[in-house]
C-alpha positions as CSV (number, residue, x, y, z in Angstrom):
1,X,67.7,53.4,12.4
2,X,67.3,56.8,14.3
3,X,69.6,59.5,12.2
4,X,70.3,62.7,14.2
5,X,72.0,65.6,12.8
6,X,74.2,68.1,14.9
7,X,76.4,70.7,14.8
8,X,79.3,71.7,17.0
9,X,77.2,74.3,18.9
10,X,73.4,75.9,19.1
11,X,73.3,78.4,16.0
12,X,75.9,76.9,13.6
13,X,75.8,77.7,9.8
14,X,78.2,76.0,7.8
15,X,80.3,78.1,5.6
16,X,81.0,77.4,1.8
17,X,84.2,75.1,2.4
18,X,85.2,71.5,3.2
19,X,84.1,69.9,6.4
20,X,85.5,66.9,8.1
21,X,81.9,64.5,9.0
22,X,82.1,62.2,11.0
23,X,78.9,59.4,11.1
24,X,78.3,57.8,14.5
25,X,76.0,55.0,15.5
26,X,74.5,53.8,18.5
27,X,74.0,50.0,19.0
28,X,71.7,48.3,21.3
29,X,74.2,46.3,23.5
30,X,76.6,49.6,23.5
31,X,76.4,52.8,25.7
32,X,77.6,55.8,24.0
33,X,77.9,56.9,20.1
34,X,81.2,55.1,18.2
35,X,81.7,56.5,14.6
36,X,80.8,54.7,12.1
37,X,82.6,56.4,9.2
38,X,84.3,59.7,8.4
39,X,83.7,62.3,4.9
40,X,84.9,65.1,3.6
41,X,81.5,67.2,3.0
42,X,81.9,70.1,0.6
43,X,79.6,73.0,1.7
44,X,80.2,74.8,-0.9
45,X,77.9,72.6,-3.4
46,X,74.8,73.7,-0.9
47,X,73.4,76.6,-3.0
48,X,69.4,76.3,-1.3
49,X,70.0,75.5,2.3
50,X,66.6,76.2,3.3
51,X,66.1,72.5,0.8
52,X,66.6,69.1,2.0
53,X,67.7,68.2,-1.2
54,X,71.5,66.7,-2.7
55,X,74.2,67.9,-4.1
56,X,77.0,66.6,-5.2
57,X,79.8,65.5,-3.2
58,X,83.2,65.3,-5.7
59,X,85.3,68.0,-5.3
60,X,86.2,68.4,-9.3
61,X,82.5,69.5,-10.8
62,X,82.1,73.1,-8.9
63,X,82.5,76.0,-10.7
64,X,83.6,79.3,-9.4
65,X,79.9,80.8,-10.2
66,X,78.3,77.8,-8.4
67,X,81.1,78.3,-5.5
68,X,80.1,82.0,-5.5
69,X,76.0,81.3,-5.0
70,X,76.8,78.6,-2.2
71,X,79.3,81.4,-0.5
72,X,76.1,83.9,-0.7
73,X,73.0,81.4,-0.1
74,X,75.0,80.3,3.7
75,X,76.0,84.0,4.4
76,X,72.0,84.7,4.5
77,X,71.2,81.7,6.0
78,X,73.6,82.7,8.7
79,X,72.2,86.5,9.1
80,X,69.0,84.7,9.4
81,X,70.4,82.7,12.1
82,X,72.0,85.9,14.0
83,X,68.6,87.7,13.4
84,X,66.8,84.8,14.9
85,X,68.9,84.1,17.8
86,X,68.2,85.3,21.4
87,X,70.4,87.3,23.2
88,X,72.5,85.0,26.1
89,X,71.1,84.4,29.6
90,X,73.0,86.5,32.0
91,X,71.5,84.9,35.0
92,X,69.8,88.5,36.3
């Protein structure tokens, strides 16, 4: 199994709210991606993105503190990302 992550363009950073996901597969005897299964993933649990580690997924166990750290832990992973990010090629 090959697992590849993406995002919906170069640069993304997830904000802290609910995402649709969906899961896609590629089989041998198939051209192309089909999906494979769809989630709601709640972005708002992710309080150390700079981790690969889990969080939980239910959408009844987050408390407005823990909603408040995930808010401000994406908001600098995102200035990070703006800080990091090269400026367009205009083609001169």
């Amino acid at each position: 199994m090959f697992i590849e992550f993406g995002a919906p363009f170069p640069g993304f950073v997830p904000e802290a709210r609910d995402y649709r996901v969906v899961i896609e597969t590629r089989l041998g005897h198939r051209k192309g991606w089909r999906p494979l299964l769809t989630f709601t993933w709640r972005a708002a649990r992710m309080t150390s993105p700079g981790q690969y580690i889990t969080y939980s997924n239910s959408p009844d166990d987050l408390t407005s503190d823990q909603k408040a750290q995930a808010d401000a832990a994406l908001k600098a992973l995102a200035a990070k990302v703006v800080k990091n990010a090269s400026p367009p090629d205009t083609g001169e």
